[in-house]
C-alpha positions as CSV (number, residue, x, y, z in Angstrom):
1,X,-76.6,-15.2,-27.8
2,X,-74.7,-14.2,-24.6
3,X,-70.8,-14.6,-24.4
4,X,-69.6,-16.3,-21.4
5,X,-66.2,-16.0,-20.2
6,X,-64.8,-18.5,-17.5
7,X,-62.1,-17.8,-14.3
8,X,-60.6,-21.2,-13.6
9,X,-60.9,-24.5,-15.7
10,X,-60.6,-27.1,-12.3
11,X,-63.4,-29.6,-12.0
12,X,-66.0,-27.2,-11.7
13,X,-64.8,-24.8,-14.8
14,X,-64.7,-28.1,-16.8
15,X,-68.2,-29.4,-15.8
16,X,-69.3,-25.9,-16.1
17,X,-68.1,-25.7,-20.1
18,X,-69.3,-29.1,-20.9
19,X,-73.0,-28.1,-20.1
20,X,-72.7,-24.8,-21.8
21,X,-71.0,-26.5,-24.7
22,X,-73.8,-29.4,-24.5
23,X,-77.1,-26.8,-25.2
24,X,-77.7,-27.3,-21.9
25,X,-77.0,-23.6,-20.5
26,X,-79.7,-21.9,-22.8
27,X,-78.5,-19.4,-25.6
28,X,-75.0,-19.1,-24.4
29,X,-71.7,-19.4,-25.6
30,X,-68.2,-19.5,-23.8
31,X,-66.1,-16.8,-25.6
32,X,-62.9,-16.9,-23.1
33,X,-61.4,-18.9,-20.6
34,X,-58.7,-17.5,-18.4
35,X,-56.4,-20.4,-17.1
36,X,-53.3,-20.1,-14.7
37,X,-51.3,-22.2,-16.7
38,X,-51.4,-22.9,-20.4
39,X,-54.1,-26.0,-22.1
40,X,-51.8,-28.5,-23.8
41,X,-53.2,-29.3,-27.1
42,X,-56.6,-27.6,-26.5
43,X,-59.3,-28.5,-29.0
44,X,-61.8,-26.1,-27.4
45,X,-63.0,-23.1,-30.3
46,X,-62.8,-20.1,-27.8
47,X,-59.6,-18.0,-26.3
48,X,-58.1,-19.9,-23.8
49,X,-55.7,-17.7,-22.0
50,X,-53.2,-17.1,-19.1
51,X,-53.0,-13.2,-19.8
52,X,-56.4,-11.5,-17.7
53,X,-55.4,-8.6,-20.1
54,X,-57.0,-10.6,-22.9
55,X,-59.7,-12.5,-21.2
56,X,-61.1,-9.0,-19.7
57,X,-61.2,-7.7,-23.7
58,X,-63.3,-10.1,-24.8
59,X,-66.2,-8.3,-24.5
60,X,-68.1,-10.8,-22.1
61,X,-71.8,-10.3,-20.7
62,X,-70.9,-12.8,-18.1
63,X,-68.4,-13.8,-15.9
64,X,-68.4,-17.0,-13.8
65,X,-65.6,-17.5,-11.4
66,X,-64.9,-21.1,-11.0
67,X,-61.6,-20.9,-9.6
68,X,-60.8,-19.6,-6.1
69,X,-61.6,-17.1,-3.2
70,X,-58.3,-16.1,-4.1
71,X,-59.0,-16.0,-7.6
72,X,-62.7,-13.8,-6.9
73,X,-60.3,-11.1,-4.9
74,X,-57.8,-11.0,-7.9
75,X,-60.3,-11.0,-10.5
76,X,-64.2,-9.8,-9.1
77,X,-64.2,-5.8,-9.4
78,X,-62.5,-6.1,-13.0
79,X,-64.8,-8.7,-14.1
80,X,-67.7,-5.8,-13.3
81,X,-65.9,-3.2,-13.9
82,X,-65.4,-4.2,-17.5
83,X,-69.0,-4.4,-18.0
84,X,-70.2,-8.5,-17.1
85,X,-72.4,-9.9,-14.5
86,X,-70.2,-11.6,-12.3
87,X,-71.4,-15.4,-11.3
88,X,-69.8,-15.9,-8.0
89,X,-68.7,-20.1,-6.6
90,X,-66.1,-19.0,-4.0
91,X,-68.6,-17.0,-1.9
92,X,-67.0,-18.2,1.2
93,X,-64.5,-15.3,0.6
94,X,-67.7,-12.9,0.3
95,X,-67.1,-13.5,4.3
96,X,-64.6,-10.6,4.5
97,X,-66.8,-7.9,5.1
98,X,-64.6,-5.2,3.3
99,X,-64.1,-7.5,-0.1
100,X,-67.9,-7.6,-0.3
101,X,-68.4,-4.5,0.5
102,X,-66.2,-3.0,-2.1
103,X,-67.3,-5.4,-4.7
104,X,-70.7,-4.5,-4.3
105,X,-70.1,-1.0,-4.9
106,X,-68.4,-1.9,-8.2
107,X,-71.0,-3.8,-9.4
108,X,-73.5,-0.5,-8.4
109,X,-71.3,1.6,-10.2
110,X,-70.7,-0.3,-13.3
111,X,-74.7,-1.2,-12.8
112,X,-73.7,-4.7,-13.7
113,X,-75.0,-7.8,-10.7
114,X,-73.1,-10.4,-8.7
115,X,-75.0,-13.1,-8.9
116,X,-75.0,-16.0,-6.7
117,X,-76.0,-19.7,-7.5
118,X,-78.1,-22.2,-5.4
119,X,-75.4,-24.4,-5.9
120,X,-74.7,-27.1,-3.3
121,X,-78.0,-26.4,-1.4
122,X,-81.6,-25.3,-2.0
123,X,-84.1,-23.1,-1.1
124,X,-82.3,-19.8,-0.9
125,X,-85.2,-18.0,-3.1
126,X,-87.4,-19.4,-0.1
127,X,-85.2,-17.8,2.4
128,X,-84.5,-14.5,0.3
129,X,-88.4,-13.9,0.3
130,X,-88.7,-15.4,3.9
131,X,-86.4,-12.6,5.2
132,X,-88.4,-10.0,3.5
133,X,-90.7,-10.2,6.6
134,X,-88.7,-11.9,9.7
135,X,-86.8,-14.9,10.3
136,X,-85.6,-15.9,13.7
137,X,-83.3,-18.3,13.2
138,X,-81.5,-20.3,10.6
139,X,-78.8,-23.0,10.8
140,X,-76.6,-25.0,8.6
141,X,-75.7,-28.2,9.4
142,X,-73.2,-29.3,7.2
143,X,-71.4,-33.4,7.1
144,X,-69.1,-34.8,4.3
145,X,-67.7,-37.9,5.0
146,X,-63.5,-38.0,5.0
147,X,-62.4,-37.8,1.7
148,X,-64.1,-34.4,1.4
149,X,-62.0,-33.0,4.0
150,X,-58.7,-33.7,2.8
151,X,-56.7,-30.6,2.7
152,X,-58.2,-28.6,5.0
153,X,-58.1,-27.9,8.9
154,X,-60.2,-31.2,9.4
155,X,-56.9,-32.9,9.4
156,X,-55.7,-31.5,12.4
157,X,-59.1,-32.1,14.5
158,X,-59.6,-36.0,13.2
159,X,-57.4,-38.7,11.8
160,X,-59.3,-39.0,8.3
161,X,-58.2,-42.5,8.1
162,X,-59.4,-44.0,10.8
163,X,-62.5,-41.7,12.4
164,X,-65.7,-44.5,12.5
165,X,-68.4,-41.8,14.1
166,X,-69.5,-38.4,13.0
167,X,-67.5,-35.5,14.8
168,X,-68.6,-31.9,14.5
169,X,-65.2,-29.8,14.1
170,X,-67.1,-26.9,13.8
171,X,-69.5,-24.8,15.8
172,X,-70.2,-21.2,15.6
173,X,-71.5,-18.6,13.1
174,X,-71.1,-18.4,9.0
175,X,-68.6,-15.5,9.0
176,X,-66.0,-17.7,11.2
177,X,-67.1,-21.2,9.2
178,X,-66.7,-19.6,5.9
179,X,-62.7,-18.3,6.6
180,X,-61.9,-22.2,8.6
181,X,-63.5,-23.8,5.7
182,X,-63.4,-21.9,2.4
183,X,-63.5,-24.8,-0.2
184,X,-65.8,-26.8,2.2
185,X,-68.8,-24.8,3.5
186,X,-69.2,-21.8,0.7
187,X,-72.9,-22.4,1.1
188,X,-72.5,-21.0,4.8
189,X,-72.0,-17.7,2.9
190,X,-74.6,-18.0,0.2
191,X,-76.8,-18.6,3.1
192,X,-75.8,-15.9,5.2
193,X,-75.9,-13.1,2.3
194,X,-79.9,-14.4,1.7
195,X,-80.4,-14.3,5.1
196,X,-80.0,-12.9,8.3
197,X,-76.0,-12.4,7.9
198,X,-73.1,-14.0,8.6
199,X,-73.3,-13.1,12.4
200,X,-76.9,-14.5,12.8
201,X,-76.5,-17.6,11.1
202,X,-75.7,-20.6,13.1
203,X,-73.3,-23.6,11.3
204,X,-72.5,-27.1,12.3
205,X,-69.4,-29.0,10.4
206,X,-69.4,-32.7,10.9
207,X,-66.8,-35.1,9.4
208,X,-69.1,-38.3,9.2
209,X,-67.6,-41.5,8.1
210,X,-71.2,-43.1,7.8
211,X,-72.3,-41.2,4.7
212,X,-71.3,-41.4,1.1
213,X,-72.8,-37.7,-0.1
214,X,-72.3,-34.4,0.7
215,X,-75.3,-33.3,3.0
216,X,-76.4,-29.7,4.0
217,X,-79.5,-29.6,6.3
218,X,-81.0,-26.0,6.8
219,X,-83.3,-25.2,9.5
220,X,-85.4,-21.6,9.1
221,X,-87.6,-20.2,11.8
222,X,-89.6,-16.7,11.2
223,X,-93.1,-14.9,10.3
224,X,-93.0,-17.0,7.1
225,X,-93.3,-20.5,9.0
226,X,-90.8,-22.8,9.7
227,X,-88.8,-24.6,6.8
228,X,-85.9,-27.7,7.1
229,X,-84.4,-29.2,4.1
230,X,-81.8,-31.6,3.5
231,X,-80.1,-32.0,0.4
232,X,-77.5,-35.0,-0.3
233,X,-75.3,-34.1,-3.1
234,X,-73.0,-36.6,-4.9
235,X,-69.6,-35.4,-4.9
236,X,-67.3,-35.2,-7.4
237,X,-65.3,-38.0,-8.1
238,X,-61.9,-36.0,-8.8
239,X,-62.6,-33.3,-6.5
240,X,-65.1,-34.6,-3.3
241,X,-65.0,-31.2,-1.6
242,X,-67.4,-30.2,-4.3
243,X,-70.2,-31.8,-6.3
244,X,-71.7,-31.4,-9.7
245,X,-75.3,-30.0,-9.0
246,X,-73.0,-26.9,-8.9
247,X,-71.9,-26.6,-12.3
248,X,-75.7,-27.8,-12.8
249,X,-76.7,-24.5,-10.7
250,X,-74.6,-22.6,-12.7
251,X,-76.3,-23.7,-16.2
252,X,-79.6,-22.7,-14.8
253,X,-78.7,-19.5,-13.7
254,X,-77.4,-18.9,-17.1
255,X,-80.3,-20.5,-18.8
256,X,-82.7,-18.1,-16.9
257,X,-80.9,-15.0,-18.4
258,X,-82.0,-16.1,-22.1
259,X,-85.2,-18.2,-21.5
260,X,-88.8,-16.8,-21.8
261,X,-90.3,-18.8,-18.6
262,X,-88.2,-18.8,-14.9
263,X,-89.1,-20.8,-12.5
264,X,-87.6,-20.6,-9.0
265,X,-86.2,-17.2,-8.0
């Protein structure tokens, strides 16, 4: 059985235990959870901590960070370094070309991986291979209605409250999308690091009011063919800037590490 520590215990760290804790995750187990501020009256049968001193001694084969780009700077090359795979959510703050690049050369030294989920989107082992030969283009076009953009810079581009048509308040590349919008559009960067980059990678951000779900729509153009998906993701009820098919990623990733057939990578 694999121990599985978790950085952060938000929406996502929650959603992310309950499936572990269900059977749900394969042969795992959560071992340690390292909080920012204490559990009152926890009930959970693992360390639940605010000291990383402790967390990082538990001995973990996996790390998922569930928390923060903030959190992934503070925490990723001593989550390697102490000898876990790392499961990265905040990649938006993978953006910063120096972070990534020094995290990736802790995870080469420590010969431990950084593993990124599908997450909010799909087809990423499609573009992965695709790029393995040549891909001329790929964008992400990105909407989530209002509520999903409380919080962020969308406030100061649209009234929330009263917007009635779709406004893109973002066009550029994934490097500049992924710093405007870090708890928004982290699947700009997942993208990217499959990809052709963050340069290369073209992004749309729409605030629509006529839509319900979270929806990501990537077009792919290169030797492989052309691909264009669109995935609509419910959003989480407590937190709409994120959904649950990401905690749901998360399981599977973890699931593939024990299970005897993997499908999808």
């Amino acid at each position: 059985m694999l121990k599985v520590g978790i950085i952060g215990f938000g929406t996502l760290g929650k959603s992310t235990f309950e499936l572990i804790t269900s059977g749900l995750a394969g042969d795992v187990a959560v071992q340690a959870i390292l909080v920012r501020t204490p559990l009152e009256n926890s009930p959970m049968q693992c360390t639940v901590t605010t000291d990383a001193d402790v967390f990082f001694n538990e001995d973990l084969d996996i790390i998922i960070e569930a928390a923060s780009h903030h959190a992934l700077q503070l925490y990723g090359e001593k989550a390697l370094s102490s000898g876990s795979n790392l499961v990265i959510l905040s990649v938006g703050a993978l953006a910063d070309k120096n972070f990534y690049e020094a995290l990736q050369a802790t995870a080469v030294k420590y010969n431990k991986q950084m593993i990124i989920p599908s997450a909010a989107i799909a087809g990423l082992d499609r573009i992965a291979a695709g790029v393995l030969g040549e891909i001329d283009e790929i964008t992400l076009i990105t909407r989530k209605p209002p509520k999903s953009w409380y919080g962020t810079i969308a406030e100061e581009k649209v009234n929330l409250e009263t917007i009635t048509n779709p406004v893109c308040i973002f066009e550029g590349n994934a490097r500049n999308a992924a710093k405007l919008f870090p708890q928004n559009v982290n699947v700009s960067a997942a993208l990217s690091l499959a990809g052709i980059g963050f340069e290369k990678t073209k992004v749309q951000v729409y605030v629509d009011p006529t839509i319900q779900m979270n929806t990501h729509t990537i077009v792919a153009k290169g030797y492989f063919g052309l691909m264009e998906t669109t995935i609509q993701n419910n959003p989480f009820t407590e937190n709409p800037k994120s959904s649950p098919i990401v905690a749901m990623s998360v399981a599977k990733v973890l699931k593939n590490q024990t299970s005897s057939v993997v499908i999808g990578v």
